[in-house]
N, CA and C atoms as a LAMMPS dump frame, in Angstrom:
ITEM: TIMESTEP
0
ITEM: NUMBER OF ATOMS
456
ITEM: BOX BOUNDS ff ff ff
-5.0000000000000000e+02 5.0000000000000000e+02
-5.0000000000000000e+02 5.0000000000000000e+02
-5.0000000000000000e+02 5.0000000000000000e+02
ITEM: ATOMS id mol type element x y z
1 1 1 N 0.836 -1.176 0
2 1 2 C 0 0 0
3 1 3 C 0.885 1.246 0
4 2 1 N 0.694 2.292 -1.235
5 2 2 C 1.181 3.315 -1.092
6 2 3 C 1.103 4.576 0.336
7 3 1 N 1.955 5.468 0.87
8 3 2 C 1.663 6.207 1.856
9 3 3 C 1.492 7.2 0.637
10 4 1 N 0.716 7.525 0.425
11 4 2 C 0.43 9.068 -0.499
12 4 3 C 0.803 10.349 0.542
13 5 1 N 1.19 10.211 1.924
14 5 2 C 1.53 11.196 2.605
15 5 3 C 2.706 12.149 2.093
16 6 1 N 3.584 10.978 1.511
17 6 2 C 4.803 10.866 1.153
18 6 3 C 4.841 11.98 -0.097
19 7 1 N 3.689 11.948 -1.57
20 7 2 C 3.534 12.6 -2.163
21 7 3 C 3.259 14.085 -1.596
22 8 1 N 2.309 14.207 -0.742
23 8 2 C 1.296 15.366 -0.569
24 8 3 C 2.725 16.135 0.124
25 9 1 N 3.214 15.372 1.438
26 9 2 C 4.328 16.941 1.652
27 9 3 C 5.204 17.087 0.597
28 10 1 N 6.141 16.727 0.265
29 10 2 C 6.484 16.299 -1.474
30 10 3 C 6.117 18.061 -2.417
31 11 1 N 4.61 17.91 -2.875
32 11 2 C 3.569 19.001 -2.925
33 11 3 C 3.612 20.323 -2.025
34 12 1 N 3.603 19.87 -0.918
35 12 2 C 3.827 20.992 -0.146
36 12 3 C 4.909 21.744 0.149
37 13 1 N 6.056 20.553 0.157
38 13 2 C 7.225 21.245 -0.039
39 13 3 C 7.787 21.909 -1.238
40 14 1 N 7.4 21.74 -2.198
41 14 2 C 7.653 22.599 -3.391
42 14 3 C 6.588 23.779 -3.591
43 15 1 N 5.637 23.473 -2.915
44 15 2 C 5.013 25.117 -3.306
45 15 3 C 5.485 25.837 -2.392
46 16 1 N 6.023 25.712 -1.386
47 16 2 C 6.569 26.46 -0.978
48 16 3 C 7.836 27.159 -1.195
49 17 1 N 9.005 26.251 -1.44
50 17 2 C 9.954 26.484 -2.435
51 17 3 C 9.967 27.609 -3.531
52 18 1 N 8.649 27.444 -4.201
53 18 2 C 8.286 28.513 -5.449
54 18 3 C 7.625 29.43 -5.133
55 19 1 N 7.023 29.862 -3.666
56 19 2 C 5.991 30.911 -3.671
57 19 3 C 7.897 31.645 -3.092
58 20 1 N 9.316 31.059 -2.397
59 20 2 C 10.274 32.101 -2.13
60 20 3 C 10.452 32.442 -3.624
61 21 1 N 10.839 31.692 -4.596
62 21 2 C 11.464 32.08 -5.741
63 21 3 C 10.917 33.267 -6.485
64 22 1 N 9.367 33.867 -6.097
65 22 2 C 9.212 34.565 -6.29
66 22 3 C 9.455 36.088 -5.998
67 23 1 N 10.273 35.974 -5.069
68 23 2 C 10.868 37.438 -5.168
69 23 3 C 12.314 37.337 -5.498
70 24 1 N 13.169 36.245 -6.48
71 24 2 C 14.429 36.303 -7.034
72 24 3 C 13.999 37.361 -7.869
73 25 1 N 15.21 38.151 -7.911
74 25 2 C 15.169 39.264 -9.281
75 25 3 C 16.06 38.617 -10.208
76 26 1 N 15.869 39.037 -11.343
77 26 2 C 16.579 38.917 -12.405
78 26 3 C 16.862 40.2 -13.796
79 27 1 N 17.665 39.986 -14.64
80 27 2 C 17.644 40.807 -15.83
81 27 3 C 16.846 40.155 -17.111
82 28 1 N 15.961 40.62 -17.678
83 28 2 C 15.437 39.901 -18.491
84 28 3 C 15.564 40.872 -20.098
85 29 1 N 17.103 41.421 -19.901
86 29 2 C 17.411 42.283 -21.301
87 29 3 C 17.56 43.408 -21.098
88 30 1 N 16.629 43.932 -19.769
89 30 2 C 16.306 45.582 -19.828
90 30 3 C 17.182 45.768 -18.768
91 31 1 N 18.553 45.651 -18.347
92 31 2 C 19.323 45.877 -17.126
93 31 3 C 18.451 46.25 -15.844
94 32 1 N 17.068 46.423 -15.633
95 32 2 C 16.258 46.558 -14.734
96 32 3 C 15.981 45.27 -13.739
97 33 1 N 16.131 44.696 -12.973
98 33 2 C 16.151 43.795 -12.161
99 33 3 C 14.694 43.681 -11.974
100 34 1 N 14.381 42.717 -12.387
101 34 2 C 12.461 42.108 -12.259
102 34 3 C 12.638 41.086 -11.042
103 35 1 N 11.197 40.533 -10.219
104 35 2 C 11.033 40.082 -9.845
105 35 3 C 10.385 38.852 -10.539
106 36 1 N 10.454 37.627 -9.939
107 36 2 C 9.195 36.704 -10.784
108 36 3 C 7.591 36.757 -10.781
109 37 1 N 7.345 37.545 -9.638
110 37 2 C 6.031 38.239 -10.117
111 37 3 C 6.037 39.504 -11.147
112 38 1 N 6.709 39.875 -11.11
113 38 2 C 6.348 41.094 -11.889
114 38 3 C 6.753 40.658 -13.111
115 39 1 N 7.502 39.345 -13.49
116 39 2 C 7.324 39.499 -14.799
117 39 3 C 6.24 38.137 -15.298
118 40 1 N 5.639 37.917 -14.588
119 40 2 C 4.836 36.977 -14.925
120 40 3 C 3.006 38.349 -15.097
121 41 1 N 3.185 39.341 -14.079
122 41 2 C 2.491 40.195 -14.564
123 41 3 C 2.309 40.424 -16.167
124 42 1 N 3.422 41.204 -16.395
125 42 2 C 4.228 41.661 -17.085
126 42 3 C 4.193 40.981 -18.451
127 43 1 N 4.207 39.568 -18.361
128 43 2 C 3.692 38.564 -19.48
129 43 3 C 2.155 38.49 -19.824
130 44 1 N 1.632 38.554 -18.12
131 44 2 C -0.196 38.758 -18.369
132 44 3 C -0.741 40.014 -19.389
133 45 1 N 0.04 40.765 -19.274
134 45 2 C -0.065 42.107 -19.98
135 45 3 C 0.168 42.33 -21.395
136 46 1 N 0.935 41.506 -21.668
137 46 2 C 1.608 41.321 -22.729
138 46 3 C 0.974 40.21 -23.362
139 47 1 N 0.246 39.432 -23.041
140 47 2 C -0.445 38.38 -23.7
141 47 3 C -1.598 38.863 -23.912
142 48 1 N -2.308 40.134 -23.232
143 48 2 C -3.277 40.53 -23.455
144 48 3 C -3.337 42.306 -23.239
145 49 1 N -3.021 42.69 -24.229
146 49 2 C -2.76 44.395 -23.977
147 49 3 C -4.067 45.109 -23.831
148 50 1 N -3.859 45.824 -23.017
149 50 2 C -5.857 46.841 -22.602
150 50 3 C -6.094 46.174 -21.669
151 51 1 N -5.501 45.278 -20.795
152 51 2 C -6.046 44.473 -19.741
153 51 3 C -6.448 45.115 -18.913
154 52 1 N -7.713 45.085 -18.306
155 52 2 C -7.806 45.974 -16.912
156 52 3 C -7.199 45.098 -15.639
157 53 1 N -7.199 45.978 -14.547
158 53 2 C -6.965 46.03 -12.892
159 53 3 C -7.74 44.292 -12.293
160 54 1 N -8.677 44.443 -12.615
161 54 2 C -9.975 43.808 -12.376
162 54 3 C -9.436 42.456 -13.01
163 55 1 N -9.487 42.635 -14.396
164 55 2 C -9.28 41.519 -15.65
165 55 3 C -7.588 40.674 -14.898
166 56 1 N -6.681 41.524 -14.843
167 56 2 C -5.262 41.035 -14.643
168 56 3 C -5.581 40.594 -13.284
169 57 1 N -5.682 41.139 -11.696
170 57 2 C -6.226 40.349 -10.601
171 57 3 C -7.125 39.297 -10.814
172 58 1 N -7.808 39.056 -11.335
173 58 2 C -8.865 37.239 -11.76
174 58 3 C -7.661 36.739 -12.364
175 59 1 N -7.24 37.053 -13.575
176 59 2 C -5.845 36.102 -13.756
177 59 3 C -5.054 35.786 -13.301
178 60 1 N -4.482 36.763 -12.074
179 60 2 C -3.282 36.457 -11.561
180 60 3 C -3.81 35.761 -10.067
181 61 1 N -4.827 35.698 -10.072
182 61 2 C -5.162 35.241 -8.999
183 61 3 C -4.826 36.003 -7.114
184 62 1 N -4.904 37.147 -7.651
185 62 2 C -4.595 37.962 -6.683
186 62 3 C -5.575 38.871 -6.38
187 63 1 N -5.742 39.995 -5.034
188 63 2 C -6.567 40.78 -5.397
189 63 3 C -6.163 42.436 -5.875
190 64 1 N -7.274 42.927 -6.19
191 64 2 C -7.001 44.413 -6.662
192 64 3 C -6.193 45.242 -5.969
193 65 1 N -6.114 45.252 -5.274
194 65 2 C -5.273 45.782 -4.17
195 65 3 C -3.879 45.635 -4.397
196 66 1 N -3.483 44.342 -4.516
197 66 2 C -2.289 44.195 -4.645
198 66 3 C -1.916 44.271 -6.035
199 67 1 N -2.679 44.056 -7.205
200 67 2 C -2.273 44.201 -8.155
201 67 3 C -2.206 45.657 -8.739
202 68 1 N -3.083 46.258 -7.699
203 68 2 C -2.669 47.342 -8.095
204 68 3 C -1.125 48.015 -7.875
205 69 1 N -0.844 47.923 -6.359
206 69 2 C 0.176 48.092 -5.794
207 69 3 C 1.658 47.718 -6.689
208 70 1 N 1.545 46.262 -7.198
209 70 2 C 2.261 45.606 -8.65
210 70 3 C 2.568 46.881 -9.653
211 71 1 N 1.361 46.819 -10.203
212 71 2 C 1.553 47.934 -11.4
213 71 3 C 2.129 48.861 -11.315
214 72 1 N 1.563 49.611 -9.762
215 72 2 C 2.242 51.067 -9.518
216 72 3 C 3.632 50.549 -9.378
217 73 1 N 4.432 49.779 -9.333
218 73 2 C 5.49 49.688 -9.033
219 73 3 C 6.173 49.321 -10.502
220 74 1 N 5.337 48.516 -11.442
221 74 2 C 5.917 48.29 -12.549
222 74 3 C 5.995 49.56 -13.589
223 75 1 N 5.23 50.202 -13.576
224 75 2 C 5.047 51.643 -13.878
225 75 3 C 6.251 52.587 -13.628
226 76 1 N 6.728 52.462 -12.784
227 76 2 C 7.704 53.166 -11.915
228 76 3 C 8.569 53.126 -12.453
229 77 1 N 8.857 51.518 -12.533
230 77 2 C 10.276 51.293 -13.425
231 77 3 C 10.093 51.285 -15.153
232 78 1 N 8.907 51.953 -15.303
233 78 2 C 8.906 52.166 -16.792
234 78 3 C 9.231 50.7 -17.408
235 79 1 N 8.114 49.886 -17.178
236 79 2 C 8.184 48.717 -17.885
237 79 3 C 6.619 48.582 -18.556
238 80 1 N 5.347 49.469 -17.26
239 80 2 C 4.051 48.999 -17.995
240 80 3 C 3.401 50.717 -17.868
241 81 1 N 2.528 51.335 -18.897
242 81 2 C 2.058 52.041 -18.94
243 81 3 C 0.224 51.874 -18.738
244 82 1 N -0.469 52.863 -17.989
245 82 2 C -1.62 52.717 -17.894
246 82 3 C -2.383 53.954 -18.782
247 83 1 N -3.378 53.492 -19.187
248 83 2 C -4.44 54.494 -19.647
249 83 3 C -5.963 54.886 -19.619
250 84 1 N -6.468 55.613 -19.955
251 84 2 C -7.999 55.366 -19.53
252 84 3 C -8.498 54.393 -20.526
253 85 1 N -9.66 53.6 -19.681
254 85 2 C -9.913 52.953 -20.455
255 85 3 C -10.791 52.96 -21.974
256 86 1 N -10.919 52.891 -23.173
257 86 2 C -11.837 53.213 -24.126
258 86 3 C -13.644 52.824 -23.389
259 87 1 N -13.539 52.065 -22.723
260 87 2 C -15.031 51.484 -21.977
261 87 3 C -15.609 51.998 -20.993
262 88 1 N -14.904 52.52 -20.055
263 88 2 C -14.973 53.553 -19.214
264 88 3 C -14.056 54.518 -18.73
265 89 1 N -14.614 55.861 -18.198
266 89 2 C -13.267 57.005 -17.443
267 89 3 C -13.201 56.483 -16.399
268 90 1 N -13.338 55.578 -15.539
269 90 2 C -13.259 54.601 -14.823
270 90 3 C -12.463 53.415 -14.576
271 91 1 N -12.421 53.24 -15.801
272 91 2 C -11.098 51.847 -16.162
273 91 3 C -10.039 52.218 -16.653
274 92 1 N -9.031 51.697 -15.954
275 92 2 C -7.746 51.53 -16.734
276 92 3 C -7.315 50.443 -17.4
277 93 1 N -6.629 50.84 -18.482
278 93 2 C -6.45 49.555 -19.224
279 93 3 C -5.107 50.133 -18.999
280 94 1 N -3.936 48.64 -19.474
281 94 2 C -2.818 48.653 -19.104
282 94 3 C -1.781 47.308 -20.467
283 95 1 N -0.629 48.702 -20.652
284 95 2 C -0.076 48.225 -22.045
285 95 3 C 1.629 47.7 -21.62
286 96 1 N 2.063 47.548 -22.08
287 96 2 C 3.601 47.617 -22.218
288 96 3 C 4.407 48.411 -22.543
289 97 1 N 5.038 49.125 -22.187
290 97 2 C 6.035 49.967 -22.756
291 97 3 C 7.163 49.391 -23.512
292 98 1 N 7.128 50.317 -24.299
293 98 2 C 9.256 49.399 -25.221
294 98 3 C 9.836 48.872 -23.908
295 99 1 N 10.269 48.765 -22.95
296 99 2 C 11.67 48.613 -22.296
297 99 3 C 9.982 47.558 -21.406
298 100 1 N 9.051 47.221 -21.429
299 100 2 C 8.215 45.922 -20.812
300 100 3 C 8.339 44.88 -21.71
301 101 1 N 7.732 45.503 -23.279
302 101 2 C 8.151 44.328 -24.365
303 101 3 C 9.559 44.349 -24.695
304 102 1 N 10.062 44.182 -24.176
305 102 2 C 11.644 44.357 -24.133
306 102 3 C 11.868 42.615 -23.243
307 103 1 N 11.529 43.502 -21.704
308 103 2 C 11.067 42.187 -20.901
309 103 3 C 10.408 40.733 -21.238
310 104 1 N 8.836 41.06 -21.934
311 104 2 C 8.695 40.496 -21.982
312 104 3 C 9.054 39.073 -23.057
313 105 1 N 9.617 39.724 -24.285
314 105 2 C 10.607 39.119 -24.767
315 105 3 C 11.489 37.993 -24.585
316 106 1 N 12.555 38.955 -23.338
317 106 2 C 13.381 38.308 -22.945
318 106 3 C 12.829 36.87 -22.142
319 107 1 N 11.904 37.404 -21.184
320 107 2 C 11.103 36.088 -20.762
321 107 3 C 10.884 34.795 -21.7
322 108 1 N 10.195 35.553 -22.603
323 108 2 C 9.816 34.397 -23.671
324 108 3 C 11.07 33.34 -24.073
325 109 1 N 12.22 34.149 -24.703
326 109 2 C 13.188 33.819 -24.918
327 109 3 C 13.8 32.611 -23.72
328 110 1 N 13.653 33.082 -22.279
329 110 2 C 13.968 32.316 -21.916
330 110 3 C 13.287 31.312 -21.068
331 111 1 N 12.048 31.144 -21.669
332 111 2 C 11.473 29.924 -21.457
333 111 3 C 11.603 29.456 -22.863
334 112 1 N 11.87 29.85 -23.649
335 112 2 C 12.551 29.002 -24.707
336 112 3 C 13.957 28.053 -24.913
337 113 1 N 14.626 28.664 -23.958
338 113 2 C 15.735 27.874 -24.036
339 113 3 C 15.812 26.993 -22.739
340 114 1 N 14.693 27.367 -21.605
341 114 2 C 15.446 26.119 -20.37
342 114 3 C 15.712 24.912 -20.913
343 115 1 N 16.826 24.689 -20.508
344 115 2 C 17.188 23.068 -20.735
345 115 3 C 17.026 22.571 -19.494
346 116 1 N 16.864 23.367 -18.284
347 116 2 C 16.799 22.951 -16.884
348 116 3 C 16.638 20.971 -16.933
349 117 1 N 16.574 20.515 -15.657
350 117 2 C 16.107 19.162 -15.837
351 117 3 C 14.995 18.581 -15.75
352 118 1 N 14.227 19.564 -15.601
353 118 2 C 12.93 19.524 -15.066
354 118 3 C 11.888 19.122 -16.418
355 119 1 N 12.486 20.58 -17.255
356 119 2 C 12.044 20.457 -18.25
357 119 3 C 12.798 19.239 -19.473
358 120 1 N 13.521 18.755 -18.822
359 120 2 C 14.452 17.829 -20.359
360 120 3 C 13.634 16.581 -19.899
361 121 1 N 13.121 16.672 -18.396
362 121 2 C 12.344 15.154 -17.692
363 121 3 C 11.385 15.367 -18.4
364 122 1 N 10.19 16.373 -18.661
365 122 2 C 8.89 16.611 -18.616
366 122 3 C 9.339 16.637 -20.406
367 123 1 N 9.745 16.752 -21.379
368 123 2 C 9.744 16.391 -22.712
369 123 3 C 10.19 14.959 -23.01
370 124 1 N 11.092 14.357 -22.252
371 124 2 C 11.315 13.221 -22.54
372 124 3 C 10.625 11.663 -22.152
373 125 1 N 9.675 12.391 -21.203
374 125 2 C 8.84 11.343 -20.811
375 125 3 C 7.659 11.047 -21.802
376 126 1 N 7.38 9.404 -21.195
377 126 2 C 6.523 8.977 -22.463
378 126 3 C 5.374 9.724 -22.246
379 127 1 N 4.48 9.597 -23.329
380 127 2 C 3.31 10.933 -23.608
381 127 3 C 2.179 10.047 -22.279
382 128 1 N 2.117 8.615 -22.005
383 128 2 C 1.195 8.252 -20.616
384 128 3 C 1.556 8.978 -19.338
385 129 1 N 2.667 8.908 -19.239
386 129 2 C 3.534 9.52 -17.832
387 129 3 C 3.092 10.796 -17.767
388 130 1 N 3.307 11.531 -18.754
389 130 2 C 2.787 12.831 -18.964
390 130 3 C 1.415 13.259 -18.203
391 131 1 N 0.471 12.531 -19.883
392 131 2 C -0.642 12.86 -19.574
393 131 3 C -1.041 12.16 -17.885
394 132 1 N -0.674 11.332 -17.275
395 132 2 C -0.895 10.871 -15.994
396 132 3 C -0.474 12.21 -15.131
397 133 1 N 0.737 12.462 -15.158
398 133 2 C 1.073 13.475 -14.19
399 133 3 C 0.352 15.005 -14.546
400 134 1 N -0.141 15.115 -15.609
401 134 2 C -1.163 16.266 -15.846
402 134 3 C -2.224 16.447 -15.279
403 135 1 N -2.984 15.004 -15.461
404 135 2 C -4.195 14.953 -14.825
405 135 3 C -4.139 14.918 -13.273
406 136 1 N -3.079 14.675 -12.656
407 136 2 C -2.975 14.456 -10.717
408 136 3 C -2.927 15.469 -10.387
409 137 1 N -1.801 16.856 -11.27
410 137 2 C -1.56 18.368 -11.408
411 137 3 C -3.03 19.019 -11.26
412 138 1 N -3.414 18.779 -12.573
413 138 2 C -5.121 19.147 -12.077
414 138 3 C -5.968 18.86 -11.211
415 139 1 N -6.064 17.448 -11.05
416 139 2 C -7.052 17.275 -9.376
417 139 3 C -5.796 18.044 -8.725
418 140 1 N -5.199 18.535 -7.944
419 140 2 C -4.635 18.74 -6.655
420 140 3 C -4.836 20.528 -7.427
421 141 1 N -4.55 21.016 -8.172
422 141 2 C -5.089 22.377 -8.649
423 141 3 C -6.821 22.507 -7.559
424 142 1 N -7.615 21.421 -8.247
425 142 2 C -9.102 21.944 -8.178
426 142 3 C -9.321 21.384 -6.623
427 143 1 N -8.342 20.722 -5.947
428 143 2 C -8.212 20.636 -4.148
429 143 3 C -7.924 22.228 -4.232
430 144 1 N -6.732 22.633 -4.779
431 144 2 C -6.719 23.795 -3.87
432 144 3 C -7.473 24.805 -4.015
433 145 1 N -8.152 25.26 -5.105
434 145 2 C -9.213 25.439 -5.38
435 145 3 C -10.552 25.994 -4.461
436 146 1 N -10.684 24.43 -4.231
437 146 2 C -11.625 23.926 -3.434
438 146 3 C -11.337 24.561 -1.629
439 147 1 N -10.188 24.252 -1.388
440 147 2 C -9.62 24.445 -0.144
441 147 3 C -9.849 26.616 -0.124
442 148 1 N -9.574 26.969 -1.262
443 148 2 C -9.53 28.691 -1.241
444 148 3 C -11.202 29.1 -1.307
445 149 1 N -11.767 28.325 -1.802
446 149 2 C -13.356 28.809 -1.921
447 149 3 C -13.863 29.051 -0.737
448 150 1 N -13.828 27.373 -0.16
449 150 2 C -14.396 27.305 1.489
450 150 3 C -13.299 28.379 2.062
451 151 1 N -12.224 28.568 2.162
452 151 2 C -12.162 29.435 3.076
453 151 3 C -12.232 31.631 2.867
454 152 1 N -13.247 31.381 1.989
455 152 2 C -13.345 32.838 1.593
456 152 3 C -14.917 33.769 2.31
């Protein structure tokens, strides 16, 4: 009999791991030192330009508040520009500046090249392994999910 305990801290111990990695800075082209939130913002923005406040917090899974706080800071460093919105004087919509698509670029770029091992495991495995470990990814997604609803 499996201890699945074994998995779940496993789980736990790596999200935790990745919620520190999120404040590593890095250069992503623009000699400006990003954080990994801000450029995962920063990508949200860029995958979808005119995004509102509202629109980017549901995506990022954060609230307005803080995403606002984000922006004003990405703003700062002249990476994202805001404007009124065409839908309302009320909304801001929010673009990239040259030196954000600059960033976001570089990002791209370098999720193009990890060779990390993580990723040379997760391409080289057979397409069952995969799709198996996709689908466990997702149930334990819609646990946590589940776990953030009830407690709201």
């Amino acid at each position: 009999m499996r201890d699945c305990t074994i998995i779940s801290r496993l789980m736990e111990q790596i999200i935790y791991k990745y919620m520190q990695t999120e404040t590593i800075q890095r250069n992503y082209g623009t000699n400006i030192m990003i954080t990994q939130v801000e450029i995962h913002t920063i990508e949200a923005i860029g995958n979808c330009n005119g995004i509102s406040i509202t629109e980017l917090a549901e995506n990022r899974h954060k609230t307005k508040g803080a995403v606002s706080q984000l922006i004003y800071r990405l703003v700062k460093k002249g990476l994202v520009k805001k404007t009124v919105s065409k839908i309302s004087d009320a909304q801001v919509s929010l673009y990239l500046t040259p030196l954000g698509e600059q960033a976001y670029e570089g990002h791209r770029k370098l999720h193009q090249q990890l060779n990390d091992e993580i990723f040379v495991a997760l391409r080289e495995m057979p397409d069952s392994t995969y799709n198996d470990l996709f689908v466990v990814l997702k149930k334990f997604e819609r646990f946590l999910d589940k776990q953030i609803a009830e407690n709201k």
